[in-house]
N, C-alpha and C positions, 0 to 999 in steps of 0.2 A: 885567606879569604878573598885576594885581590883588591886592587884598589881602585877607587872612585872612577869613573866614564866619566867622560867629557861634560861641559854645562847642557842643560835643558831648556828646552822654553816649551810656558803654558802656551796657548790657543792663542791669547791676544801679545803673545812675543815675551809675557816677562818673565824674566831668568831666573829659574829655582834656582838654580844651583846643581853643584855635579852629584849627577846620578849615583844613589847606593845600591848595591849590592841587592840583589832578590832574595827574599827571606827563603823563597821556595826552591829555587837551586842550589842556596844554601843546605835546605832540606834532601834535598837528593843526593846530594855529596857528587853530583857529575862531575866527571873525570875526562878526561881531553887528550887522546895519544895520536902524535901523526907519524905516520911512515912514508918509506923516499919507495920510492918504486920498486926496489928490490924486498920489502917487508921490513926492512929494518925501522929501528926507531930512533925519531930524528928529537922530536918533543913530547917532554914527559911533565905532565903539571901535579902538583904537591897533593889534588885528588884521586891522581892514579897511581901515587905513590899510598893515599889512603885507602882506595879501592882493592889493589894487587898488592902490598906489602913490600912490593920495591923499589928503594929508594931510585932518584932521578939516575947517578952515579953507575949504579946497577943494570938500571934497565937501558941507557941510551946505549945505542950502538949494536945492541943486539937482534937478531931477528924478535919480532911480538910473535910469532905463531910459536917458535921451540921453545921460548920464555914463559909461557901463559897457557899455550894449550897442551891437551893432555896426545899420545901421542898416535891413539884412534884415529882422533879427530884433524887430525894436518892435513890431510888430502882434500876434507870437507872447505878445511881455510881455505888452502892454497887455491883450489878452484873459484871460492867467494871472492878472496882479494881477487886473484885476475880478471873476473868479472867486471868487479869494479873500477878498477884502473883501466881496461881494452872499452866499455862500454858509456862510463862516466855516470851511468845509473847507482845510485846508493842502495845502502840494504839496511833492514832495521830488524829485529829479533834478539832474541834469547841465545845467550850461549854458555856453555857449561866451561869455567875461568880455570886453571889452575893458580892458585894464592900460593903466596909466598912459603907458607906455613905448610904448605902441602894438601891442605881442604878445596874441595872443590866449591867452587860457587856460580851460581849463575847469574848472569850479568846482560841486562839491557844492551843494546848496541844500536847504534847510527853511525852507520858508514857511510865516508860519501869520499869522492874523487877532488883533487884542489889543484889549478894550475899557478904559477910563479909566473912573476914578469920574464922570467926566461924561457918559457917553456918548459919546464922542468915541470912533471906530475906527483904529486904525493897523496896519501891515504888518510883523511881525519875520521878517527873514533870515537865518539861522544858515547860513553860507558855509566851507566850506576847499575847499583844494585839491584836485585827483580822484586827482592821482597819491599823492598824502602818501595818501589814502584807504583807495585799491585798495591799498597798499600793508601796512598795515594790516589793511586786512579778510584779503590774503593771509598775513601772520602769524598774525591770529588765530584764522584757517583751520588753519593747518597746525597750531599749538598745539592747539586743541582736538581735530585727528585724532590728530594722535600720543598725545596726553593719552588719549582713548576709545580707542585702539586698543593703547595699546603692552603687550608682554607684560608690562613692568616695572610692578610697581603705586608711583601715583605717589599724592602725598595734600600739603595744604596745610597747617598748623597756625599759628595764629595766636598771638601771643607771651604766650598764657597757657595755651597748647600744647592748644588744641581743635583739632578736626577742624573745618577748614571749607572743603576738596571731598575726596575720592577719587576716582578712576578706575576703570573695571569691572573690572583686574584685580585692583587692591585688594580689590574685594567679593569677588571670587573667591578669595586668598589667607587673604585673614578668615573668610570663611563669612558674613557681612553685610552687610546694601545698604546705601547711603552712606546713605538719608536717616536709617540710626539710628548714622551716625557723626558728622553735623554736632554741633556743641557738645558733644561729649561728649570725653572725654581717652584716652588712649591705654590705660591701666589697666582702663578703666569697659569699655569695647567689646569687649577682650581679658584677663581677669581672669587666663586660666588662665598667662599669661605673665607671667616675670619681667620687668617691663619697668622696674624702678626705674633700675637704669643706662642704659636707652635715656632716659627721661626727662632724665636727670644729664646725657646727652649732648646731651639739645634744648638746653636751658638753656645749655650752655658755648657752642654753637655763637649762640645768638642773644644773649650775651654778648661774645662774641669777633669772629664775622664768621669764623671760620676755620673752612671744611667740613671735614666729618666723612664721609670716604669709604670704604667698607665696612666697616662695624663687622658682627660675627658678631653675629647672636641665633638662639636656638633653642628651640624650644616647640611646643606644644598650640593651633590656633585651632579654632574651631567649625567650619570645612572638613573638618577630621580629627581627632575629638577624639581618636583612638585610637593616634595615632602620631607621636611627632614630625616637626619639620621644621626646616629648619634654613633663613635666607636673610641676608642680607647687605643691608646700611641707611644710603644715602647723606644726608648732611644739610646743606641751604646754607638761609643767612639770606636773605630778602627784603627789598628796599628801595624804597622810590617813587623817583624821580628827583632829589628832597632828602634822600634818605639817613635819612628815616625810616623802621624796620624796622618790616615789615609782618606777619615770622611768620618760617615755616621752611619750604620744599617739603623732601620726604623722599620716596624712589627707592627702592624694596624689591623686591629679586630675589629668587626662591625657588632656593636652591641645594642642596637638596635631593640630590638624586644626588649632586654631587661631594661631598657633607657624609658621605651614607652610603658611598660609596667609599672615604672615607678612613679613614670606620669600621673599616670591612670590611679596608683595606689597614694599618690598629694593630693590628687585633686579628688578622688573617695576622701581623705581624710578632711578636707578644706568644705568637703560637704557638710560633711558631718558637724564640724565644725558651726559651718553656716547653719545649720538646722540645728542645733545646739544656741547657737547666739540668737537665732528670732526667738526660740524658746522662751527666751529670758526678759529679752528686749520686746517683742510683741503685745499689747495686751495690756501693759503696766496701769491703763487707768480705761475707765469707761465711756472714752470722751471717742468719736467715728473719726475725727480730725486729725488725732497725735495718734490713733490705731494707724494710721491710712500713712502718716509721717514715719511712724518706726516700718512699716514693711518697706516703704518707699528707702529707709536710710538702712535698712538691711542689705538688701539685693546691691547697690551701688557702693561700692564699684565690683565688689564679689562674685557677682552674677551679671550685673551689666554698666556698661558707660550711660546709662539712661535708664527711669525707670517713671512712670507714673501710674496713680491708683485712683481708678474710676468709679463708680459707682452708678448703675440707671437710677435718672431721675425719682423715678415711680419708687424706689427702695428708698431712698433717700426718702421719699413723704410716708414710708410705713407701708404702702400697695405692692402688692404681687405683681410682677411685667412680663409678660408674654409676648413675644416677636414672631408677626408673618415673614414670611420672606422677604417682600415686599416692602416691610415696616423700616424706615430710619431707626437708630437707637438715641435717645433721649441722654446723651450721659454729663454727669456731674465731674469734673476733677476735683479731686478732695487732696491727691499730694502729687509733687513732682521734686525728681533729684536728677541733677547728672554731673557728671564728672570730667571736669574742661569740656564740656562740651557746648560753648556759650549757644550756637546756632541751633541744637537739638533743641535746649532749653527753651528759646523765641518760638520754638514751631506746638511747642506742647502747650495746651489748656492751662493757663492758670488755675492755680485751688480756687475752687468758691464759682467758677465760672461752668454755663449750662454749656454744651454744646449738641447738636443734632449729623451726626455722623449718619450719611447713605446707606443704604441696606447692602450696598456691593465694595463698603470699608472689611477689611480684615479685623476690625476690632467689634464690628457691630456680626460678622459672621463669627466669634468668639463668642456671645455671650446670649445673641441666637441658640446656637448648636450646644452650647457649653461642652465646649472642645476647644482645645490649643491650636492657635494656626502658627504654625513656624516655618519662614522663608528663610533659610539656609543662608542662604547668596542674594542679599537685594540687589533688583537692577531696576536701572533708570525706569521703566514703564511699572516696577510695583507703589513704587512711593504715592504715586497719586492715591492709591488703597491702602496705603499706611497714617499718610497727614491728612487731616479733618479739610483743609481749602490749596488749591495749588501754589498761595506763599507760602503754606507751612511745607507743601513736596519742597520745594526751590528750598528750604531750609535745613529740611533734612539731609538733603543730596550736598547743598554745600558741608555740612558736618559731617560727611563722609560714611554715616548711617549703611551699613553692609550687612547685617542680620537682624531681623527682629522675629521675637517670640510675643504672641499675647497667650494666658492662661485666665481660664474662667477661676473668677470668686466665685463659691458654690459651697455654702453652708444650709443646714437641715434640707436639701432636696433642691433649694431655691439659687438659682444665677444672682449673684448681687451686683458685677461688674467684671472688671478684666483688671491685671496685671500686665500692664503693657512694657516690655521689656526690648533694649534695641541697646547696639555695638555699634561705637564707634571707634575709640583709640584701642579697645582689645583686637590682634589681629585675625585671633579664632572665630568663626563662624558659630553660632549658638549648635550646639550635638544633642544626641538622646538623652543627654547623662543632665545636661544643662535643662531641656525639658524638665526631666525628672523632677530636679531640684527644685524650676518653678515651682512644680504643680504642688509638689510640697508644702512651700513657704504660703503661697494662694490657699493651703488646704487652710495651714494651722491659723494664717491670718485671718481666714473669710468667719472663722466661728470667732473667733473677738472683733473681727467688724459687725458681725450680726449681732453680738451679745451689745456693743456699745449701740447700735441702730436700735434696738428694740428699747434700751436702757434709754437713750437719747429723747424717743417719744414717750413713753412713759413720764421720762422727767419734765417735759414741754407740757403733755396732758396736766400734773399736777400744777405746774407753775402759774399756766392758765388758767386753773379751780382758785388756785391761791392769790391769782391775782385778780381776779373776778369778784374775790370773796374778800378782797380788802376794801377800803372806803375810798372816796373822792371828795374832798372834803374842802371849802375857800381857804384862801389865806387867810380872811379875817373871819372867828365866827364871835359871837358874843361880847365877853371884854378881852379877848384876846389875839393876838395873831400867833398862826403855827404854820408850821411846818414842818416834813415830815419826809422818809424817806425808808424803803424796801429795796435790801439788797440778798436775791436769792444765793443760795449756797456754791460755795464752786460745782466747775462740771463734775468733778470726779464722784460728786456725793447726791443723793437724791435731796428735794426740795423740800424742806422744813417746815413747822406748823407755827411762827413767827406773826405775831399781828399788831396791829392796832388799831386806835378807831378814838374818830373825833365827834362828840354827840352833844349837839344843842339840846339845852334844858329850858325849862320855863322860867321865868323869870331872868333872865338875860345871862340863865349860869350854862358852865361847857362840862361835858366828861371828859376826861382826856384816859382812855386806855391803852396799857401795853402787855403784851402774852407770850407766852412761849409754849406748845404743846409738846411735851417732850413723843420726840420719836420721829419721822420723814415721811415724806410718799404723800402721796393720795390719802393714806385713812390719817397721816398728820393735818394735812388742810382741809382736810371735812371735818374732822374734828373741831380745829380750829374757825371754820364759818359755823358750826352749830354753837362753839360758845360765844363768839361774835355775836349772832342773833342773840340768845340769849342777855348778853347784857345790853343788848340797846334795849330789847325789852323792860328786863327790871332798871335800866335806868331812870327810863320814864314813869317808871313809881317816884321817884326822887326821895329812894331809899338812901339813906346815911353807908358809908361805903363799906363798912365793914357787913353792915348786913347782907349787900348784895352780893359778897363776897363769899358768907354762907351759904346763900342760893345758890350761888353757880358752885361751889363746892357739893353741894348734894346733887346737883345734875352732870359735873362733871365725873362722879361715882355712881354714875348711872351708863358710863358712857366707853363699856368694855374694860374697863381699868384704865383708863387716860388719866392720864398727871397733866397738871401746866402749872404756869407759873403768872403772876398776875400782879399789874400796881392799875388802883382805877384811885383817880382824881379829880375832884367837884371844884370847879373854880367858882366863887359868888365874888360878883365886880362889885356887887354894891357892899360888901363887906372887907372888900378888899382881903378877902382869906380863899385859902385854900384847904380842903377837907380829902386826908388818903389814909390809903389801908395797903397791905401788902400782902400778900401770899407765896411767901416763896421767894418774890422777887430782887434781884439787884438792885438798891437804893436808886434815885434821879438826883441829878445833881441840881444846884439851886445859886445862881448868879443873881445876886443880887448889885447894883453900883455904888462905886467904894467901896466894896467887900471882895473881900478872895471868894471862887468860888469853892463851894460844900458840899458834900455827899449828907442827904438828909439823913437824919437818927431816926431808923424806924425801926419798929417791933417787927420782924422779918419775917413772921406766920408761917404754916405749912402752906405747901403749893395745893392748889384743887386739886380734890381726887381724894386725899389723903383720908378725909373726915374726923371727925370729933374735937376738932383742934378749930379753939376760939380766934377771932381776928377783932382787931381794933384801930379805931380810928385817931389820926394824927390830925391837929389843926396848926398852923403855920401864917404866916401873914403873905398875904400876895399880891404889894402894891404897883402900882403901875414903874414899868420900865424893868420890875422882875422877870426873871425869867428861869422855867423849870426844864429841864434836858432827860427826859425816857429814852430807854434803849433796852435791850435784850443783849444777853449773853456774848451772841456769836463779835459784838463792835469788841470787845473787849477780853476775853477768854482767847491766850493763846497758849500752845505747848510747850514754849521757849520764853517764857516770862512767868512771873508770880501776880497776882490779880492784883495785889496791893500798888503795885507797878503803873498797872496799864488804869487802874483808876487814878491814879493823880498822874498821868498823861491826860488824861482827858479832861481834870480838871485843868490841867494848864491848857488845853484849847479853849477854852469856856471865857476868859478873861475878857473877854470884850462884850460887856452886854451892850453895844450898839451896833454890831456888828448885822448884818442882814443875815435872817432866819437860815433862808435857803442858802447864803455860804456858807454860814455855820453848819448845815447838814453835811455839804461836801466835805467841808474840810475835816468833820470827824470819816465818814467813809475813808478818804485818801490818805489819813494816816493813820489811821487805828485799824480797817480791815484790811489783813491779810488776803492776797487771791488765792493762796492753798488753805485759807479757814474751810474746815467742813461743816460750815454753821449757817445758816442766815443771818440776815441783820434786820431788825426794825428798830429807825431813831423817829422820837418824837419828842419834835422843842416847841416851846408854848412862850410868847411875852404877853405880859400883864399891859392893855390899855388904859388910859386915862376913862376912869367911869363917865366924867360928862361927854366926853366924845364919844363913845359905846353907846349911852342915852341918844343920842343928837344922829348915829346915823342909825340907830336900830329905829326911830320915831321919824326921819327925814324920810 
């Protein structure tokens, strides 16, 4: 096979080491004969011995033409050789061998002329076989088509991971022709790409020997700086035929389309998604506030680094709003979210706050037109038509704000506000698809912001009836001092038929009433003022309580089927008693000092409405410094406790009969109602005065 050449050196001088053997002349079996000028042969190498079949022994000293060729053909030689030895010109062709064995073969040849430090001329034949050749030359045929032709770009690197070929679809993929990729490294040709881990993966594989079959990369080449691209990066080590590695080939397909289809088929699923999660999350309670929070905490960060939810004033007060062209828009912030983006944040509306936005803002031409305005690409001169005053522009622009979308709110026909949507840390530009998506979320939201707006006045209407239709009553009437307190239902539930009512009597005595009309709304608290009237009325008979109790029980069954629930109490100072009845109602508790306090023993009667069921009156003592505590259901009735519970809680608030009325009210509020109670509250507390003081200012 011969042995090792001389030492080598790489490019920057350091020494491989001595040169092996070419796998590929190995492959050829090249054969080496030289002749002295007369034809004979001088040197015969151990491949012409494999090529011709005779040994060195054999064949030195003989003529090569009588030895080798058939004897047609001698005249054809003889003139060849003297050609070449008279002219110094070589020859190269095919010629038909005689083999040792007697088979003819035909054999490649390169001849050429060689002079001696004596002058002396001789003939070297560099000989293989024609089929081993063609065979050869037809691989390295096909290699190099497929190589210049294939769509896959294909590229060599050698084991200190230079470039050294590519193929034109390479240059095509890169945006660079090979000659400025030779010697140069994968980083240096391609800067704008990550490529440390494709590197990390040269290196394993021309470490290992184990290919590296479609690894994903994705990035920026100079073909397209402006857009990504995505392809996939095959990697196999190269060896000579001694298993010395020679580099890496690498196989780069541009997969591009399925890259962005997949895209495209996340971010369809991430919609879906999104519109699946407002689904659920939108809507949850009937409150315009936490509607206007949940779409605001949807959209971010999912749909944007910013989002806020407006609403026109005029919608906001229950009125229809119509915009000239001409006309500012009037709008309310009801939410805002964003996502690190503290300077977005500073520039947007806080909730709760009006603002008057120009007729020439982009969000006041959204809700005008009720149409989407979406600016792709913000630049410096839109922001002044984005932010409501030029600190909020300078704000926006510092947050780095680069697309905004606004979508009309637009439920049963009517504009209710904008969704105002803007990017900052995402680097995509808001697309069609992102549109879409708003107008979506603005669909399914604007019909539960409308539902809670219409719910919201409605419940404001009743509360106003109900608060209109309750008493205003001194701190001190008769022999008593009271105090008293109405706490409507939460937002989520409509406003209850909850009452009370404080009524001077004649003779220096009080009523002291408490009610509940079972059922909400509007026909609860008209109900509730119709039975309010009602017993101030029969009070002033200064009927015994149980009777009056019957009265308004047949008018309360006159009054569409209405139920309530009812304690009315006669205080006389000059008898130091108290006279009650019950219908239905929840006991009052009764502090007396040096006493724990009690839940009274009353006969519990049917509530009004019910009819034919008798009620009776309870007499008790009620001397000065006593003191009686009314309430309804909603202070005490919860889901997560038993009743027996929450009433001796409230007798342990009760323990201080010196306590002042009106902290005594809070402090039952602030610990006994719940803010998710869907009930109302009415407390009424009552202290017993000293009668000669009661005399002395009722006659002063």
């Amino acid at each position: 096979m011969g042995s090792a050449g001389p030492p080598v050196t790489e490019g920057d001088g350091t020494v491989r080491g001595p040169a092996r053997p070419s796998g590929l002349l190995d492959v050829l079996g090249m054969a080496s004969v030289v002749l002295d000028a007369k034809g004979r042969i001088v040197l015969w190498s151990p491949q012409a011995e494999e090529l011709f079949g005779y040994t060195a022994p054999e064949a030195l000293g003989r003529y090569a033409a009588r030895l080798m060729v058939h004897e047609q053909h001698l005249d054809l030689v003889a003139k060849l050789f003297a050609d070449v030895m008279s002219t110094g010109q070589g020859w190269a062709g095919a010629f038909p061998i005689r083999h040792k064995d007697g088979s003819t073969r035909l054999v490649e040849f390169r001849n050429m002329r060689l002079l001696d430090d004596r002058g002396e001329v001789y003939a070297l034949g560099l000989a293989a076989d024609q089929e081993t050749v063609q065979r050869l030359e037809r691989d390295v045929a096909l290699s190099t088509r497929m190589v210049s032709q294939s769509p896959i770009g294909l590229a060599v690197l050698d084991t200190k991971l230079r470039y050294v070929s590519v193929n034109p679809a390479l240059e095509r993929i890169n945006g660079i022709p090979a000659e400025r990729h030779i010697g140069r490294r994968v980083h240096e040709v391609l800067p704008m790409l990550d490529v440390g881990p494709l590197e990390e993966a040269v290196r394993e594989v021309l470490d290992t020997g184990r290919p590296l079959v479609d690894q994903p990369v994705a990035g920026r080449t100079p073909a397209d700086p402006d857009r990504d691209h995505a392809w996939t990066v095959s990697l196999y080590r190269l060896e000579d035929a001694y298993g010395t590695v020679l580099g890496v080939a690498a196989s780069v397909e541009d997969v591009t389309e399925q890259y962005r289809a997949g895209i495209e088929a996340e971010a369809a699923r991430r919609r879906l998604a999104l519109i699946a999660d407002a689904s659920a999350r939108i809507g949850t309670a009937l409150d315009l506030d936490r509607t206007a929070d949940e779409l605001a905490d949807v959209a971010v960060p999912e749909l944007a680094d910013v989002a806020a939810v407006d609403l026109l004033e005029a919608v906001v007060a229950g009125r229809r709003s119509s915009l000239g062209p001409a006309q500012p828009a009037v709008i309310r912030a009801l939410a805002v979210r964003a996502d690190q983006a503290p300077d977005a944040l500073r520039a947007a509306d806080p909730p709760g706050q009006v603002a008057r936005y120009g007729p020439d803002r982009l969000v006041t031409e959204c809700v005008r037109t009720g149409q989407p305005v979406l600016v792709t690409q913000v630049k410096d001169e839109d922001l002044p038509r984005i932010a409501r005053s030029p600190e909020a522009a300078v704000l926006l622009g510092r947050a780095g704000v680069h697309s905004y979308l606004a979508v009309p709110l637009i439920a049963r026909g009517e504009v209710l506000g904008a969704l105002d949507l803007k990017r900052t840390r995402n680097p995509l530009p808001f697309s069609r698809d992102d549109l879409l998506l708003a107008r979506e979320l603005a669909a399914r939201a604007a019909v539960q912001i409308d539902n809670a707006r219409w719910y919201q006045n409605a419940r404001d209407t009743a509360l106003t009836l109900q608060r209109s239709l309750l008493p205003s009553h001194p701190p001190v009437t008769g022999g008593l001092e009271v105090a008293s307190r109405y706490q409507p239902a939460g937002a989520t539930t409509e406003v209850g038929g909850d009452w009370f009512d404080v009524i001077p009597l004649d003779g220096g005595k009080t009523a002291l009433v408490v009610g509940d009309v079972m059922g909400s709304g509007i026909s609860a608290a008209a109900t509730m003022g119709r039975l309010r009237t009602a017993t101030n009325t029969l009070a002033s008979l200064d009927l015994d309580p149980a009777r009056l109790l019957e009265h308004l029980d047949r008018i309360t069954a006159g009054l569409d089927h209405s139920i309530a629930t009812c304690l009315y109490a006669v205080h006389d100072p000059a008898l130091g008693q108290c006279r009650i009845a019950n219908a239905g109602h929840l006991p009052p508790a009764l502090t007396r000092p040096g006493h724990d306090p009690e839940l009274l023993d009353l006969p519990t009667g049917a509530p009004l409405g019910v009819g034919g069921v008798a009620f009776s009156t309870t007499v008790f003592d009620f001397a000065p410094g006593d003191q009686l505590a009314l309430y309804t259901d909603g202070l005490v009735e919860t889901r997560r406790h038993s009743l027996d519970e929450r009433l001796a809680t409230l007798l342990g608030l009760l323990t201080d009969p010196t306590q002042a009325l009106e902290d005594i009210c809070d402090l039952l509020l602030d610990t006994l109602h719940h803010p998710d109670n869907h009930d109302d509250v009415a407390v009424l507390i009552a202290r017993a005065r000293p009668y000669g003081q009661a005399l002395r200012e009722a006659h002063g």
